[in-house]
SEGURO-204070 format. One record per residue (C-alpha): residue in one letter; x, y, z; residue number from 1. Coordinates in steps of 0.5 Angstrom, whole numbers. Each point is the difference from the previous one (the first is absolute). Example, Ala and Ser with C-alpha at 12.3 -4.5 7.8 and 13.67 -1.06 7.14 Angstrom:
# residues 2
{res: a; east: 25; north: -9; up: 16; n: 1}
{res: s; east: 2; north: 7; up: -2; n: 2}
END
This chain:
# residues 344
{res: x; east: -62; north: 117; up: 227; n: 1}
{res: x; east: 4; north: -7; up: 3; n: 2}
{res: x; east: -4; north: -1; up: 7; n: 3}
{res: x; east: 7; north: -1; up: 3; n: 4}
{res: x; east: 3; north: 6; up: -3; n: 5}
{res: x; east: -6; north: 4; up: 2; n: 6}
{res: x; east: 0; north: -3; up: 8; n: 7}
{res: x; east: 7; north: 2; up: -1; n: 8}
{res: x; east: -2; north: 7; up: -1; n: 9}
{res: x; east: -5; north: 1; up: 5; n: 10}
{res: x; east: 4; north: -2; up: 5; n: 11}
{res: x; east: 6; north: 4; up: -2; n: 12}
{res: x; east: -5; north: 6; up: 0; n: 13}
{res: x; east: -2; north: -2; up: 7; n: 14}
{res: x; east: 7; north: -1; up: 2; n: 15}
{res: x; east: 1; north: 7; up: -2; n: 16}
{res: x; east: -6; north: 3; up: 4; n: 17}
{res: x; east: 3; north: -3; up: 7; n: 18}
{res: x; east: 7; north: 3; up: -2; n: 19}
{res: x; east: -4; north: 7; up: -1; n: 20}
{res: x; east: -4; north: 0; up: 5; n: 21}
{res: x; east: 6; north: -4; up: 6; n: 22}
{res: x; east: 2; north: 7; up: 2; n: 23}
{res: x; east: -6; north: 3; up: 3; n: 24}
{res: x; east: 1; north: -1; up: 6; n: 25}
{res: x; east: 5; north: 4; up: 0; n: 26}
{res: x; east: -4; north: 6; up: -1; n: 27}
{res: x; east: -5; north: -2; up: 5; n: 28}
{res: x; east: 5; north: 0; up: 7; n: 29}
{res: x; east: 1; north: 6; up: 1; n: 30}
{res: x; east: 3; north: -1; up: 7; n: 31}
{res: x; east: 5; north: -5; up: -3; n: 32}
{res: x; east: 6; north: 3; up: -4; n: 33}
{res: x; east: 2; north: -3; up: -7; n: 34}
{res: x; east: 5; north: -6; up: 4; n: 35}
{res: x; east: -5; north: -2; up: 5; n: 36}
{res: x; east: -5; north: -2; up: -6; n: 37}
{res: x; east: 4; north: -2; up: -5; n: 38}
{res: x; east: 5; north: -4; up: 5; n: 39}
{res: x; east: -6; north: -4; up: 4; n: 40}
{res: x; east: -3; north: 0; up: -6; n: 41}
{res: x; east: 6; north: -4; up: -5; n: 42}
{res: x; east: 1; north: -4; up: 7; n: 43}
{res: x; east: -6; north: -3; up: 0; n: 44}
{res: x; east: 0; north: -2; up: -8; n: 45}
{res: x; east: 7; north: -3; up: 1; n: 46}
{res: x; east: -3; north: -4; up: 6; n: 47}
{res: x; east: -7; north: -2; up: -3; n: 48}
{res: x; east: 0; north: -1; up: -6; n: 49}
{res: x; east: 7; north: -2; up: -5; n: 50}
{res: x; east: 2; north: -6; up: 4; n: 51}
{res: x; east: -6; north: -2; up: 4; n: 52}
{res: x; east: -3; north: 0; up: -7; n: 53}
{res: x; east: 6; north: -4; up: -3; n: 54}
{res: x; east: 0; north: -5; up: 4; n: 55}
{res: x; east: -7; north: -2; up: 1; n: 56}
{res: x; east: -1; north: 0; up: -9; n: 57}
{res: x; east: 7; north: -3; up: -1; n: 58}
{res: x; east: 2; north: -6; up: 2; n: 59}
{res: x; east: 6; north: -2; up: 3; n: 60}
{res: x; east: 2; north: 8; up: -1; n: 61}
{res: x; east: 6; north: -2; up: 3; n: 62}
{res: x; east: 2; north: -5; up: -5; n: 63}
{res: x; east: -1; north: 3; up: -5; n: 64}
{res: x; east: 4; north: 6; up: 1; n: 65}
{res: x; east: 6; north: -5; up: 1; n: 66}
{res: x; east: -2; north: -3; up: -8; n: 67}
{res: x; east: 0; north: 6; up: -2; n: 68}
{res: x; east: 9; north: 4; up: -2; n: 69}
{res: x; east: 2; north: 5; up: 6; n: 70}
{res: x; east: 2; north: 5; up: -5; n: 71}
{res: x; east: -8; north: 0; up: -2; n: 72}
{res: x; east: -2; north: 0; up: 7; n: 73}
{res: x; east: 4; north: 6; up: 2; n: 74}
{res: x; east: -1; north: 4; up: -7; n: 75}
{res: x; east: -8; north: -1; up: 1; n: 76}
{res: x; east: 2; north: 3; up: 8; n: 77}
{res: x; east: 4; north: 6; up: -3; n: 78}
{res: x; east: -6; north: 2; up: -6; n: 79}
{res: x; east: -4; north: 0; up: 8; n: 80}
{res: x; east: 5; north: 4; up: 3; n: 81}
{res: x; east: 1; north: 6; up: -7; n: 82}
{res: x; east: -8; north: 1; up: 1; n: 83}
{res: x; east: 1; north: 1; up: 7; n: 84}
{res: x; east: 5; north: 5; up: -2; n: 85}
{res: x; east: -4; north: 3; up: -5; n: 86}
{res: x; east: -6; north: 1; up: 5; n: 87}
{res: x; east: 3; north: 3; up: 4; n: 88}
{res: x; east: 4; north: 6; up: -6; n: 89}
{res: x; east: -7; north: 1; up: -1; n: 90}
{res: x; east: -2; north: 4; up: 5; n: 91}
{res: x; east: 6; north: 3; up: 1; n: 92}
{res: x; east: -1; north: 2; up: -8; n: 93}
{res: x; east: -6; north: 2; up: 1; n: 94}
{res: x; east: 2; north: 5; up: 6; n: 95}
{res: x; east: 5; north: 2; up: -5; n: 96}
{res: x; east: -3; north: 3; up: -6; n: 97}
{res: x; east: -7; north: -1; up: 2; n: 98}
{res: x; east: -5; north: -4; up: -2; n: 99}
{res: x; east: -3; north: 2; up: -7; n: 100}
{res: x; east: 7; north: -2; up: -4; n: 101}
{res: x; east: 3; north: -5; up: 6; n: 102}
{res: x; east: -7; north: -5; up: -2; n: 103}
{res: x; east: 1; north: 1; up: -8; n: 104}
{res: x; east: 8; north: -1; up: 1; n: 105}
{res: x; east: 0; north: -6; up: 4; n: 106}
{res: x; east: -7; north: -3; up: -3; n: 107}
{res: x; east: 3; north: 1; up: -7; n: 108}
{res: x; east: 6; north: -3; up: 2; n: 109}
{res: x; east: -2; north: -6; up: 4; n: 110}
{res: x; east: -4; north: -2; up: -6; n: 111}
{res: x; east: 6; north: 0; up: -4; n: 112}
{res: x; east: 5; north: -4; up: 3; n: 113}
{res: x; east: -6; north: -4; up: 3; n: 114}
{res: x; east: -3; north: -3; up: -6; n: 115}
{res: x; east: 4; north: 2; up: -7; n: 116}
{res: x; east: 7; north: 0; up: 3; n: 117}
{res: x; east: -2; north: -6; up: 4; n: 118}
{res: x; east: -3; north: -3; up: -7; n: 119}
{res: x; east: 7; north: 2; up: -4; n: 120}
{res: x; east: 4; north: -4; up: 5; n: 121}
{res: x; east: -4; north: -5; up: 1; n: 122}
{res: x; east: -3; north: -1; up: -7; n: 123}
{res: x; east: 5; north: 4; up: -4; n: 124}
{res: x; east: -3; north: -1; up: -7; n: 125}
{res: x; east: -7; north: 1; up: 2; n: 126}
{res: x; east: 1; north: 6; up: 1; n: 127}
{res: x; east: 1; north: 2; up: -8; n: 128}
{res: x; east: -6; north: -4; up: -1; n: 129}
{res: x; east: -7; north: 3; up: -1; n: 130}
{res: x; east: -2; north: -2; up: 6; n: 131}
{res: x; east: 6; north: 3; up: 3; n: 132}
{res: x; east: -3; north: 7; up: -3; n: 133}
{res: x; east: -7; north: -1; up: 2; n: 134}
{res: x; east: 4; north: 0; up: 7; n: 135}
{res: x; east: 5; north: 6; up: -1; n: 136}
{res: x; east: -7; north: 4; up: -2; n: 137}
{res: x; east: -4; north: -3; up: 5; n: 138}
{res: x; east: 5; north: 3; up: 5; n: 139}
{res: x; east: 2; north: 7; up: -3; n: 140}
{res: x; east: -8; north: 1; up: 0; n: 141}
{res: x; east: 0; north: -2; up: 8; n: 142}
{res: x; east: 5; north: 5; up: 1; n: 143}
{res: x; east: -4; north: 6; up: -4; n: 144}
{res: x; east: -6; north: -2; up: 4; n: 145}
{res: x; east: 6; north: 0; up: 6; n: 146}
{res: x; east: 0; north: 7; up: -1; n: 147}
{res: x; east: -6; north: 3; up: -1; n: 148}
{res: x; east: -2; north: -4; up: 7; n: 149}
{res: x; east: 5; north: 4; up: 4; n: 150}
{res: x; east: -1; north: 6; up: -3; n: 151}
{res: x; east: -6; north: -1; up: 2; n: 152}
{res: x; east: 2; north: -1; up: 6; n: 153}
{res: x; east: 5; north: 6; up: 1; n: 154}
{res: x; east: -5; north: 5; up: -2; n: 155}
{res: x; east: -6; north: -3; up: 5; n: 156}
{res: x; east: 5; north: 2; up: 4; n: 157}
{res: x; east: 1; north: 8; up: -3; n: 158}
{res: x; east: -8; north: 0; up: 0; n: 159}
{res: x; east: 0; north: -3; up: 7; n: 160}
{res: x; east: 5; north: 5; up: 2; n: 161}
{res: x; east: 3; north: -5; up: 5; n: 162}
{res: x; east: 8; north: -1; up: -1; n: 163}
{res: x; east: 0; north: -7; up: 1; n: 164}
{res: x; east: 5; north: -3; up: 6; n: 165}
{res: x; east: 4; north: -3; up: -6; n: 166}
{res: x; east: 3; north: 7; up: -3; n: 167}
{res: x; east: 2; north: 3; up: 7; n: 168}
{res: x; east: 7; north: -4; up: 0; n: 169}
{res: x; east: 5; north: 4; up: -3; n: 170}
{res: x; east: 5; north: -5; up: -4; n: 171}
{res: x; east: 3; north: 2; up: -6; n: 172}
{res: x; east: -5; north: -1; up: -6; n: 173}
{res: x; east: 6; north: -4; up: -3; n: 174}
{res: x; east: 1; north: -5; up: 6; n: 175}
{res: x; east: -7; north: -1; up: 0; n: 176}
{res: x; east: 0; north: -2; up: -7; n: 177}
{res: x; east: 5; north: -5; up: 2; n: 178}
{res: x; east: -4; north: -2; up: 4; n: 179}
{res: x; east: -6; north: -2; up: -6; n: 180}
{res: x; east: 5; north: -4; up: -4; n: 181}
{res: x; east: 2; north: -4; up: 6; n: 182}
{res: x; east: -7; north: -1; up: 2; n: 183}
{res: x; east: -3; north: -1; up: -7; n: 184}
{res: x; east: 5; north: -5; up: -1; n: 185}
{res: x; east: 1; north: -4; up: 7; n: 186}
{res: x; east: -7; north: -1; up: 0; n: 187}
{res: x; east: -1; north: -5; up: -7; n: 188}
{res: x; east: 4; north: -4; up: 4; n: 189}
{res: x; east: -6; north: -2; up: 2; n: 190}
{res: x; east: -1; north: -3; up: -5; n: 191}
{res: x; east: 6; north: -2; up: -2; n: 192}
{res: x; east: 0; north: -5; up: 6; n: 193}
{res: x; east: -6; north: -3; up: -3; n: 194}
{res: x; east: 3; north: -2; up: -6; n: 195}
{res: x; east: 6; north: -2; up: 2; n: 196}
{res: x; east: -3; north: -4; up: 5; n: 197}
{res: x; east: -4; north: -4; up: -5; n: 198}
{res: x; east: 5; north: -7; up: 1; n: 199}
{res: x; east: -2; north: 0; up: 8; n: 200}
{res: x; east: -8; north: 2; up: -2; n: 201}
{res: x; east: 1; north: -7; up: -4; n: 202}
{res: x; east: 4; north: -3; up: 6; n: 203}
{res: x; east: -6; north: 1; up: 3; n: 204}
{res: x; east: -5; north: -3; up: -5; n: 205}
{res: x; east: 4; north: -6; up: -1; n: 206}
{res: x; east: 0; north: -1; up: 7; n: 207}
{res: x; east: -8; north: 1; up: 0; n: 208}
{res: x; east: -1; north: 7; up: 1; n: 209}
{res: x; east: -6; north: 2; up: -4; n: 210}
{res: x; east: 1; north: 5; up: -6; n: 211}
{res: x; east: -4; north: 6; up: 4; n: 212}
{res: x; east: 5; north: -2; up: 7; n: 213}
{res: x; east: 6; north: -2; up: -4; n: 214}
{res: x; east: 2; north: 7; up: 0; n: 215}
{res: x; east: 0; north: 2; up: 7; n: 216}
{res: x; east: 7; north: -4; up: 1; n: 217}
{res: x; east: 3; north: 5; up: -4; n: 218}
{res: x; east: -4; north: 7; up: 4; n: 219}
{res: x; east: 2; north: -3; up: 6; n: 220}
{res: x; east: 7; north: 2; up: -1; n: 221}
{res: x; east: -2; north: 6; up: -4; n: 222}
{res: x; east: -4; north: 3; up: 6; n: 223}
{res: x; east: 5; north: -1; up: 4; n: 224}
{res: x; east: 6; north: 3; up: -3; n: 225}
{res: x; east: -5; north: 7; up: -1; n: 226}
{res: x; east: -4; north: -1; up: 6; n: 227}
{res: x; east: 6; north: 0; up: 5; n: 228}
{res: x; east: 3; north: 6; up: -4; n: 229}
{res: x; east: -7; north: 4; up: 1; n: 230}
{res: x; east: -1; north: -3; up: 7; n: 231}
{res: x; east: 7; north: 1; up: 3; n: 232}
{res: x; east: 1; north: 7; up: -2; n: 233}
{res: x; east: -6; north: 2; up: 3; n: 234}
{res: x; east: 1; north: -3; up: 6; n: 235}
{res: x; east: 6; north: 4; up: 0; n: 236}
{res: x; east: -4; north: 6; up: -2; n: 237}
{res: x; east: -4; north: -1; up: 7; n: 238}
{res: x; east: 7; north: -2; up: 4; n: 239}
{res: x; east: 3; north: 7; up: -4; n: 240}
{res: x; east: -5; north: 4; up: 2; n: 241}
{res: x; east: -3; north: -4; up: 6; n: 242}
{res: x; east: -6; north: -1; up: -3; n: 243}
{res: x; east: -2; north: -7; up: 3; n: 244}
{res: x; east: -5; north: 3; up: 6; n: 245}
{res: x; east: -5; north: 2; up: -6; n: 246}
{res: x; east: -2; north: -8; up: -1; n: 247}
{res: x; east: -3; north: 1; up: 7; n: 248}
{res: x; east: -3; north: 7; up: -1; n: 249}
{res: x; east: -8; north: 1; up: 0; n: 250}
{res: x; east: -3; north: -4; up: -5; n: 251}
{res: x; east: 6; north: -4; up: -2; n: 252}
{res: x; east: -6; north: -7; up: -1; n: 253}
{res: x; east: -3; north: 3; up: -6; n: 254}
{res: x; east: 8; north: 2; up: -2; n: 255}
{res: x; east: 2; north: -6; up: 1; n: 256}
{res: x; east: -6; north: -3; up: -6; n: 257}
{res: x; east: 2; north: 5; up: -4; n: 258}
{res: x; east: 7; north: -2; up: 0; n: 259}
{res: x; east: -3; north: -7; up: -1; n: 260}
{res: x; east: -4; north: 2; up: -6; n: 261}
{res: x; east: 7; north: 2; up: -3; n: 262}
{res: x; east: 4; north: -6; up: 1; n: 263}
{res: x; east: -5; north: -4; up: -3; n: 264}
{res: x; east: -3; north: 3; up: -5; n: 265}
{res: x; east: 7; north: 3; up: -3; n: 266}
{res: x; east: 3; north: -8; up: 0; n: 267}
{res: x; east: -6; north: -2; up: -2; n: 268}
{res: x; east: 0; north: 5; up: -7; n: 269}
{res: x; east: 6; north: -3; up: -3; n: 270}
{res: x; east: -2; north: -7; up: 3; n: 271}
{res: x; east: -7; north: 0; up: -5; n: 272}
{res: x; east: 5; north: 3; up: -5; n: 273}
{res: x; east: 5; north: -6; up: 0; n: 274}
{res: x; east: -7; north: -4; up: -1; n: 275}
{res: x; east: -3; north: 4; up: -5; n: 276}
{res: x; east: 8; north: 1; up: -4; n: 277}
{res: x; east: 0; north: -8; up: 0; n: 278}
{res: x; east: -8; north: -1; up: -3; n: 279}
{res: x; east: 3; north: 4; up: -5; n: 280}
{res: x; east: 5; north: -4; up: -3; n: 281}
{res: x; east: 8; north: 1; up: -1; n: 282}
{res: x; east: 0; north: 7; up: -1; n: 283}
{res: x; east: -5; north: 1; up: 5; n: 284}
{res: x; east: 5; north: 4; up: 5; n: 285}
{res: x; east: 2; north: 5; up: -6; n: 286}
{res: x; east: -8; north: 2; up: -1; n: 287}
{res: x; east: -3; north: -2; up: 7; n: 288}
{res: x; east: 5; north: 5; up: 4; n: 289}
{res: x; east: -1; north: 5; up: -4; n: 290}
{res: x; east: -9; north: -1; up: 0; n: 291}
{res: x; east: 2; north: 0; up: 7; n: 292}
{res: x; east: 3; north: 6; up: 1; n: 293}
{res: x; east: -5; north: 4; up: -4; n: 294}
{res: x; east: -5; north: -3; up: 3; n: 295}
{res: x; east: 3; north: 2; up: 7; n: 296}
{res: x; east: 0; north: 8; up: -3; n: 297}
{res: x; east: -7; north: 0; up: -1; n: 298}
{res: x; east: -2; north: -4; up: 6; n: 299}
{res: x; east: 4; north: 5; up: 3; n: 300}
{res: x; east: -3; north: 6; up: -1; n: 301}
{res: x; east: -7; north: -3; up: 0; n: 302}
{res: x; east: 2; north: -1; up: 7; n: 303}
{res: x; east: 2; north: 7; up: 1; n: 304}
{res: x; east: -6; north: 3; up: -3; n: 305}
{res: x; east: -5; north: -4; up: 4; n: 306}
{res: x; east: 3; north: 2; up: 6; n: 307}
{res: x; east: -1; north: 8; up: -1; n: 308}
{res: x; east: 7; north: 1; up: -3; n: 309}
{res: x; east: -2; north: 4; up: -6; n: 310}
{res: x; east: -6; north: 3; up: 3; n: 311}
{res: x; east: 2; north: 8; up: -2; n: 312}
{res: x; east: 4; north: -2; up: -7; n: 313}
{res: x; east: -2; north: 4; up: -5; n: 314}
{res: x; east: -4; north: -3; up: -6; n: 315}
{res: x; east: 7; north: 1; up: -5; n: 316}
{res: x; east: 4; north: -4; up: 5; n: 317}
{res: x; east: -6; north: -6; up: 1; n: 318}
{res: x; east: 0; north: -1; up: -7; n: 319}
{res: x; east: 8; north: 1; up: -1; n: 320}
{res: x; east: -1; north: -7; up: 5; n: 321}
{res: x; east: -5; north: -2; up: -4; n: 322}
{res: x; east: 5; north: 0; up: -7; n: 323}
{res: x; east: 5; north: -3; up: 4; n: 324}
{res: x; east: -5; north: -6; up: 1; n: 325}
{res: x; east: -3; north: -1; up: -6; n: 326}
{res: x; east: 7; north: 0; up: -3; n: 327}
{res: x; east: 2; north: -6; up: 6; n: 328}
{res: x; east: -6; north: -3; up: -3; n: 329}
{res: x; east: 3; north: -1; up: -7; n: 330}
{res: x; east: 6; north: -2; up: 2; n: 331}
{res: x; east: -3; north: -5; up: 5; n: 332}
{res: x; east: -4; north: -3; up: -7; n: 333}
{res: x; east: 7; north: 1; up: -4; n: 334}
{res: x; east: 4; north: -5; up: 5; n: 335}
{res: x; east: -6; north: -5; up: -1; n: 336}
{res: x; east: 2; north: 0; up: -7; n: 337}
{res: x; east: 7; north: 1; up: 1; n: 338}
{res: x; east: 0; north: -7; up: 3; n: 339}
{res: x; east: -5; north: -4; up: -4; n: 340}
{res: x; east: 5; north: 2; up: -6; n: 341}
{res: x; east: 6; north: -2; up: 5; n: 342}
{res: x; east: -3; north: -7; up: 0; n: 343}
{res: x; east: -1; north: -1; up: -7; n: 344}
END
C-alpha cells in the first residue's frame, strides 16, 4: 500500500472513531438536558477550536480569504450552515420514527449524497468509470451493513424491554420521514463545504499553510456556519424552557469537561478526515468521507458496547451487530480499492 494513502486511511478511521464517540457525554449528564450539553458543548467547539485553529496554522488567514472570490467563501459558509440543519433534523427524525429505520435512512442517505452525488457533480464522467463502480457498490454494501447495524439496535432495545426516549414523541411517522431525508441530505453538506472550499484550501497553501493545516481556512467557516445553527438553537432551547439554571447545578464541573470532550473531538474527527482525505489524493473526499462514517458507526457501537449498553441483548441480536460489522468492514475494504481505481 502507498504509504500516503495508508496514513490517509488511518486517519480517516481515527477521524471516524471521535465522530463516534463525541456524543458520549451526552448520555452521562443526567443533571443537564440535552440543550445544556449540546449548547455548552457546540459553544466550546466554535471557540476553541475552528478559528484559534485557522489562525495559528494559517498565515496571514485574513488575507487569504480576500484572495480568494466571495461567492466561494459564502457558498463554503452556507454547506457549514446545511449540515447544522441536518444535525439538528437528525434528532428530531429519530424522535420521529425511532432509531432502528431513522440511523438506516439517514446513514444510507448521507452516504449517497456525500460521496457518490458529490462525485457526479464534481467529476461526472468518473462516475461511470470502474472506479465510480467500485464506489456506488462500496456504498450500497455500507448501507446493508447500515441496516443490520440498527436492527441491532432496534432489537437490543425489545430484548432490553426499554422503550427508548427516541420513540415516545408522536410525529406522524410520514413527518419524521421528512425528517430523514432532510437530515440525510443536509448533513453531506459537510463535505460538499470541503470540496467546494478547495480553491481557499490552495489560498492558503500559497500563502504558506502546511498541507495538513491548509484546510483549517476552509473548516473555520464550516464550523461556524453549523456550530452557530446547533449552538444557537439549544440556547434558545434553555431560554424556551428556562433551563439555563442547570449550568450551575451540582456536579456541573465534571459536565462542563464532558461538553469539552464533545466540542473537541467532533470538530477534531471531520479535521483529521480533512488531512487524511487530502493524503489520499484527488479523490480522496469521495472515499475518506465514507471510511469515516463507516469507522464512526463501528466506534460507536464499541463505545456502546464497552460502557454496558448491550449487556442483557440476546445472543441473536449481538450477532445481528456483528453481521452488520463484518458487512461495514467489507465495505471499508471496498472504498480502499474504489479509490485506488479512481486514481489510476
Amino acid at each position: 500500500m502507498d504509504f500516503a494513502l495508508g496514513i490517509g486511511i488511518l486517519l480517516a478511521i481515527v477521524g471516524g472513531a471521535l465522530e463516534g464517540v463525541f456524543s458520549l457525554p451526552l448520555t452521562r449528564t443526567p443533571r443537564w438536558r440535552w440543550e445544556n450539553i449540546w449548547g455548552i458543548g457546540l459553544l466550546m467547539a466554535l471557540v476553541i477550536v475552528p478559528w484559534p485553529l485557522a489562525f495559528l496554522t494559517v498565515p496571514n488567514l485574513l488575507d487569504v480569504y480576500s484572495n480568494v472570490e466571495t461567492r466561494i467563501i459564502l457558498i463554503t459558509f452556507l454547506f457549514g450552515i446545511g449540515w447544522g440543519l441536518g444535525s439538528l433534523f437528525w434528532s428530531k427524525a429519530i424522535a420521529a420514527i425511532g432509531m432502528a429505520l431513522g440511523v438506516s435512512l439517514m446513514m444510507g442517505l448521507i452516504n449517497v449524497f456525500g460521496s457518490p452525488l458529490l462525485l457526479a457533480i464534481t467529476k461526472p464522467g468518473k462516475l461511470i468509470e470502474p472506479g465510480g463502480f467500485a464506489l456506488m457498490i462500496a456504498v450500497a454494501i455500507t448501507i446493508a451493513g447500515v441496516i443490520l447495524c440498527a436492527m441491532a439496535g432496534r432489537a437490543k432495545e425489545r430484548d432490553l424491554h426499554a422503550e427508548s426516549d427516541a420513540t415516545k414523541a408522536g410525529a406522524p411517522f410520514l413527518v419524521g420521514l421528512m425528517f430523514c431525508i432532510l437530515s440525510g441530505i443536509l448533513s453531506a453538506s459537510v463535505n460538499f463545504g470541503f470540496v467546494f472550499g478547495k480553491p481557499i484550501a490552495e489560498a492558503a497553501s500559497q500563502a504558506g499553510a502546511s498541507d495538513i493545516a491548509k484546510s483549517n481556512a476552509v473548516w473555520a467557516l464550516v464550523f461556524t456556519g453549523s456550530f452557530l445553527v446547533n449552538s444557537g438553537y439549544a440556547f434558545f432551547v434553555m431560554f424556551k424552557k428556562k433551563t439555563f439554571h442547570l449550568l450551575v447545578s451540582e456536579g456541573s464541573v465534571s459536565y462542563l469537561l464532558g461538553a469539552l470532550f464533545l466540542g473537541l473531538a467532533l470538530p477534531g474527527g471531520i479535521i483529521l478526515y480533512g488531512i487524511g482525505s487530502n493524503r489520499m489524493g484527488e479523490y480522496g473526499p469521495y472515499v475518506a468521507f465514507p471510511m469515516m462514517l463507516v469507522s464512526s458507526i463501528l466506534f460507536g457501537n464499541l463505545a456502546g458496547a464497552m460502557t454496558g449498553e448491550w449487556k442483557g441483548a440476546s445472543a441473536r441480536t449481538k450477532n445481528t451487530m456483528l453481521a452488520g460489522v463484518l458487512v461495514l468492514a467489507i465495505a471499508f475494504v471496498m472504498f480502499g480499492v474504489a479509490n485506488k481505481l479512481l486514481g489510476s
